[in-house]
Backbone bond lengths (Angstrom), bond angles and torsions (degrees), N, CA, C in turn:
res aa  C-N    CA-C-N  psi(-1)  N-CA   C-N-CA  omega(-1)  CA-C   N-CA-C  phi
1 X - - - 1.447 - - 1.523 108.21 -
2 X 1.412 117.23 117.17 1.393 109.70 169.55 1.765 101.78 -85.48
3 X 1.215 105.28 171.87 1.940 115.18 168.34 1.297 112.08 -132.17
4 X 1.156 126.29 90.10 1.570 134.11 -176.16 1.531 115.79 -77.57
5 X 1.211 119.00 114.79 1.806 104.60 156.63 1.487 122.88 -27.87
6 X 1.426 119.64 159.01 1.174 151.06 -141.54 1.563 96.07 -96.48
7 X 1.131 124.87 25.75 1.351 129.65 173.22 1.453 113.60 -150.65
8 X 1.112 126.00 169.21 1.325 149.91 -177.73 1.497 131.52 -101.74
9 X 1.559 101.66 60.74 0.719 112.19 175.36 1.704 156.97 -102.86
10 X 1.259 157.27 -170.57 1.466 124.28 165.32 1.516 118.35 -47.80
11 X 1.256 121.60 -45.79 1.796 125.25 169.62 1.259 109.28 -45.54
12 X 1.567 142.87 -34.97 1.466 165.40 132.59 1.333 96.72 -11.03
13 X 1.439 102.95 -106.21 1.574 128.40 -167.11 1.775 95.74 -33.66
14 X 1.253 116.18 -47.68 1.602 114.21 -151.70 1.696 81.54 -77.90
15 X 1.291 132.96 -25.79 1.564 124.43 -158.73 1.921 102.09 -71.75
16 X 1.500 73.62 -43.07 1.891 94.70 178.76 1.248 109.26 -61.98
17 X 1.102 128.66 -23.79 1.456 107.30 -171.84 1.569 101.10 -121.05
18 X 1.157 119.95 27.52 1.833 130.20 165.01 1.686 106.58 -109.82
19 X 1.469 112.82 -0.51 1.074 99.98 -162.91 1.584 106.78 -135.06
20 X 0.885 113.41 176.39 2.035 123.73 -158.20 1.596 101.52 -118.09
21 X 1.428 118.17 -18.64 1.692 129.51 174.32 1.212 124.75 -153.78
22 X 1.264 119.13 146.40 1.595 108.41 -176.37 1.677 98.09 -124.71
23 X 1.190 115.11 158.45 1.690 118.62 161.40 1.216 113.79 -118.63
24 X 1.158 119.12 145.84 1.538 107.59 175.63 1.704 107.28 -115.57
25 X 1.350 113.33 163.29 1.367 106.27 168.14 1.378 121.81 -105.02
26 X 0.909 146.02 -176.91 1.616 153.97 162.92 1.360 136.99 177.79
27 X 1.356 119.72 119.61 1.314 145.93 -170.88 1.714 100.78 -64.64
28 X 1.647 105.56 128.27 1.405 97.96 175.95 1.521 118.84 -77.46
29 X 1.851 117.21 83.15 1.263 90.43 175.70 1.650 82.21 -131.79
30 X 1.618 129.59 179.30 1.009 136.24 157.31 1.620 137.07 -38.60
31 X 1.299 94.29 -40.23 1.684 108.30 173.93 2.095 106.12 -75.06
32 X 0.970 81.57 -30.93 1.933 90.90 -164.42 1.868 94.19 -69.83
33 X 1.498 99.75 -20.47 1.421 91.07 177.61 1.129 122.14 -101.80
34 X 1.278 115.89 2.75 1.502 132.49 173.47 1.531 103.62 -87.80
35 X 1.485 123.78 -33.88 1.479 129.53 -164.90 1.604 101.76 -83.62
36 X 1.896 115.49 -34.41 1.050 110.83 -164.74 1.751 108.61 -81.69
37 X 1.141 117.88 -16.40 1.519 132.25 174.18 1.495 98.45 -64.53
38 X 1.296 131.94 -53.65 1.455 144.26 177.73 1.027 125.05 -31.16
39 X 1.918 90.05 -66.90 1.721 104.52 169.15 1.282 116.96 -65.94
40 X 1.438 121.52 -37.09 1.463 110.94 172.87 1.589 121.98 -37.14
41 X 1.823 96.55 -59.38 1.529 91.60 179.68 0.957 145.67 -68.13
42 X 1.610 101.56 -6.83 1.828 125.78 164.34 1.104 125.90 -54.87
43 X 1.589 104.89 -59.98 1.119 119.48 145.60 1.465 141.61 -11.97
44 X 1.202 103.09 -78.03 2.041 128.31 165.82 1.861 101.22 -52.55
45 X 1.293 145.16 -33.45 1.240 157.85 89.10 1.643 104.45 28.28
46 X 0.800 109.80 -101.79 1.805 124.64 -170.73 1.096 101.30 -64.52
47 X 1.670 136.20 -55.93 1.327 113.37 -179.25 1.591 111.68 -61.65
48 X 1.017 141.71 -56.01 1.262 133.65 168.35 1.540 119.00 -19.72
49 X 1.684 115.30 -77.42 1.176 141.77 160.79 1.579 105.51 -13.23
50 X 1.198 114.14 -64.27 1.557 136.96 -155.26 1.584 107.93 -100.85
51 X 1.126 119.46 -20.01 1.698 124.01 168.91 1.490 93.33 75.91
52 X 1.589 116.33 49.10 1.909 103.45 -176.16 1.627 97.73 -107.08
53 X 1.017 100.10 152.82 1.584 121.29 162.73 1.410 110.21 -106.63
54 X 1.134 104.54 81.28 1.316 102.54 175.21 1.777 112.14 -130.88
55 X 0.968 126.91 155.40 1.829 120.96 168.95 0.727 114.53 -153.85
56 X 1.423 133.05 163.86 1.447 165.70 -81.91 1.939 81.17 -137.36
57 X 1.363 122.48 116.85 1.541 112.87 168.30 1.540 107.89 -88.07
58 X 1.445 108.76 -47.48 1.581 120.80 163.74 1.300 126.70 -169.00
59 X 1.386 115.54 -164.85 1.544 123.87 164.67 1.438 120.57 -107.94
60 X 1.340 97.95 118.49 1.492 84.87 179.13 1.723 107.30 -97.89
61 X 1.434 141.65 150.99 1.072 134.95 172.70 1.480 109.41 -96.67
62 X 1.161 135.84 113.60 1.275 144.27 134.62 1.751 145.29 -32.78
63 X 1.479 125.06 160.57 1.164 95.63 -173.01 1.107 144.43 17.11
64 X 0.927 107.13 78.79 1.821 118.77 -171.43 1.169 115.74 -111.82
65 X 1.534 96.57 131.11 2.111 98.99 -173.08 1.257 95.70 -126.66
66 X 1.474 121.96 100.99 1.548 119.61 -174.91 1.780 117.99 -85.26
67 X 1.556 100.04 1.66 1.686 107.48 173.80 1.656 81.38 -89.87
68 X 1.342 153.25 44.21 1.454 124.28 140.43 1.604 104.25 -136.07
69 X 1.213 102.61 153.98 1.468 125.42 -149.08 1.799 101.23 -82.16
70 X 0.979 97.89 -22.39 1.724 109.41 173.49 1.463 115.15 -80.87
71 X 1.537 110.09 -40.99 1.599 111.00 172.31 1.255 110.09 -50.46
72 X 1.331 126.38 -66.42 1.776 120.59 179.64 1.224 133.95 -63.65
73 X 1.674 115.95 -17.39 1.282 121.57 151.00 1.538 119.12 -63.72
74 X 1.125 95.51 -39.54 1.764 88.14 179.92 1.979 113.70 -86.18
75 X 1.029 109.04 -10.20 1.628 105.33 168.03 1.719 104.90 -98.44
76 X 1.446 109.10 -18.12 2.083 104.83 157.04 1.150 94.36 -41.82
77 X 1.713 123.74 -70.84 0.733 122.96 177.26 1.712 155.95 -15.12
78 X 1.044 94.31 -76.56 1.347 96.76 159.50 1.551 139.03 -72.35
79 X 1.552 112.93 -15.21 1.142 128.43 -176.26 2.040 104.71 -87.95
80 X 1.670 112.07 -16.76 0.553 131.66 -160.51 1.874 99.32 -89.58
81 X 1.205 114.28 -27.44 1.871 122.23 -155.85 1.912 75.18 -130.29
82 X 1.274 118.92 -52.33 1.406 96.86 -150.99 1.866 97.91 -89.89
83 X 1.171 122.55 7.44 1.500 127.15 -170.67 1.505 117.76 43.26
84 X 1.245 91.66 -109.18 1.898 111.62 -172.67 1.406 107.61 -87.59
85 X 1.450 108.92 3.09 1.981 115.86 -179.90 1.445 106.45 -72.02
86 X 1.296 103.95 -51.79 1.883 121.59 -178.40 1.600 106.78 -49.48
87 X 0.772 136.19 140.06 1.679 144.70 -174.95 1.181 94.75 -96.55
88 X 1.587 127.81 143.43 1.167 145.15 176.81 1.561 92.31 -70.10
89 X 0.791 125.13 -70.76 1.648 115.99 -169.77 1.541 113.61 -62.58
90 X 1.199 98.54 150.85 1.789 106.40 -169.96 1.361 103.51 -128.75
91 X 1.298 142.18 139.02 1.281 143.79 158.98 1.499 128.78 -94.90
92 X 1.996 85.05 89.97 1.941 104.51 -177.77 1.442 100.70 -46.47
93 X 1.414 91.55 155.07 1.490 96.02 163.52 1.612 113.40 -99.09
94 X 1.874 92.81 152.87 1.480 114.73 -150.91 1.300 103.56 -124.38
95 X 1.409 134.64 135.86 1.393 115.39 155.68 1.922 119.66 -56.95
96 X 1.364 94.73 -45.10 1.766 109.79 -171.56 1.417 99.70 -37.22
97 X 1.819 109.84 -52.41 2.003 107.23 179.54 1.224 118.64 -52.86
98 X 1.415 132.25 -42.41 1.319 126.93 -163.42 1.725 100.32 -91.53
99 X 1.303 133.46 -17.66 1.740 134.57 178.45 1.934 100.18 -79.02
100 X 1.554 98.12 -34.09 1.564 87.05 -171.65 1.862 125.03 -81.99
101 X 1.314 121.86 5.83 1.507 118.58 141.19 1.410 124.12 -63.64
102 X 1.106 103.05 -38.77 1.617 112.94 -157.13 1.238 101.44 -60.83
103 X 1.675 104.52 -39.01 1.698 105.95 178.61 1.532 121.67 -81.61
104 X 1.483 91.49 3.62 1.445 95.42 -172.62 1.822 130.01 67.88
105 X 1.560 85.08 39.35 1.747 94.82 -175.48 1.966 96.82 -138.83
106 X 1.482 107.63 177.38 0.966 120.18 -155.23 1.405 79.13 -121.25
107 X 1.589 109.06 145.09 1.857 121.07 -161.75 1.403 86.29 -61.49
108 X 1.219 151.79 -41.42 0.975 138.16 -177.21 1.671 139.94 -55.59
109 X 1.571 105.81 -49.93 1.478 116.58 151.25 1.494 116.02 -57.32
110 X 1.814 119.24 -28.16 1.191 122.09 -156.64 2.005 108.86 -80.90
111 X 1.620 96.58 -46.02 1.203 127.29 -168.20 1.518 135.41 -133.17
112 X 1.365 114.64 4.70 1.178 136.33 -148.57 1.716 106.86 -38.13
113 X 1.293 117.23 -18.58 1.786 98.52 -179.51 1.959 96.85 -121.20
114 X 1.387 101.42 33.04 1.480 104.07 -178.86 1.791 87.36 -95.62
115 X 1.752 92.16 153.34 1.957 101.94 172.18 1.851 99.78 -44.35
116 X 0.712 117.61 -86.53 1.524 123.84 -155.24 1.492 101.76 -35.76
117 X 1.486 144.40 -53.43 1.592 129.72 167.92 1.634 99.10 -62.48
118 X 1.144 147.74 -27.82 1.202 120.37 -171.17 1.430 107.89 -94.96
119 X 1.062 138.53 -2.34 1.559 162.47 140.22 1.901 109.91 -44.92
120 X 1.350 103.31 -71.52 1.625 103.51 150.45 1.661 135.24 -36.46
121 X 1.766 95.11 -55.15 1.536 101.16 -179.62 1.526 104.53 -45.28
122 X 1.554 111.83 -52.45 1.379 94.24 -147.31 1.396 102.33 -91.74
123 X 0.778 114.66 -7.56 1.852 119.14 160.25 1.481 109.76 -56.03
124 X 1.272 123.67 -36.99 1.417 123.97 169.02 1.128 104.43 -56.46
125 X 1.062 120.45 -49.16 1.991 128.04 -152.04 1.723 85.32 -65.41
126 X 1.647 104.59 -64.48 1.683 93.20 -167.24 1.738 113.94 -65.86
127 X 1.310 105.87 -36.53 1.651 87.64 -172.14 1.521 102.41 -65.51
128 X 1.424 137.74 -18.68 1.314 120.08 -157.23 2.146 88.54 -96.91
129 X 1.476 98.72 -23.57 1.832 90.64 152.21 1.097 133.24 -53.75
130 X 1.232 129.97 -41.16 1.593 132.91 -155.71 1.709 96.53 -103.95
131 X 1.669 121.73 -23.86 1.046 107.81 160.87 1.626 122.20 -70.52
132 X 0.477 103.15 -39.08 2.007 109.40 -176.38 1.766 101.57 -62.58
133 X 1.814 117.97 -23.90 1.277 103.07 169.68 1.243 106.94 -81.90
């Protein structure tokens, strides 16, 4: 698994084309779904460009605040256009994720039985599922 910054960049493109799947992430807000349509077509772009076989493994949703009424409309959403792409697991948002850089640890060393690593865990479980299909 590589983990690329939040942009599209040569470290990007070069990740994309070392690799056999990509995931993307996305925040349930309106704009994030305007950006993630974007990248798609960037995407469709470079593989062409680049002769890759590569595809989409899923979506993972990010920061997720399921006490607001917009978060679940906008993962209707996507579960709705992107189907079986969207990952059952979602990554709520946590304080523990955003304190554990600062200390310079991985949510896991940082927090390991806080929501946000157990939010991760099981994101492991499925992405390392959908790879093995």
């Amino acid at each position: 698994m590589i983990d690329n910054p939040p942009s599209l960049s040569l470290l990007s493109i070069n990740s994309l084309v070392a690799s056999e799947n990509f995931v993307i992430t996305v925040s349930p807000a309106f704009l994030s779904l305007v950006g993630l349509q974007s990248l798609l077509e960037t995407v469709e772009v470079i593989k062409r460009n680049m002769h890759l076989d590569i595809e989409l493994l899923g979506i993972l949703p990010t920061m997720v605040d399921l006490r607001m009424r917009v978060t679940t409309e906008i993962l209707d959403l996507l579960r709705e256009h992107f189907k079986e792409k969207v990952f059952n697991t979602v990554i709520r948002q946590n304080v523990k994720l955003l304190e554990a850089p600062s200390h310079g640890k991985t949510i896991f060393e940082y927090d390991s039985g806080s929501v946000g690593a157990l939010c991760y865990m099981y994101f492991g479980k499925e992405f390392l599922a959908r790879c093995q299909n």
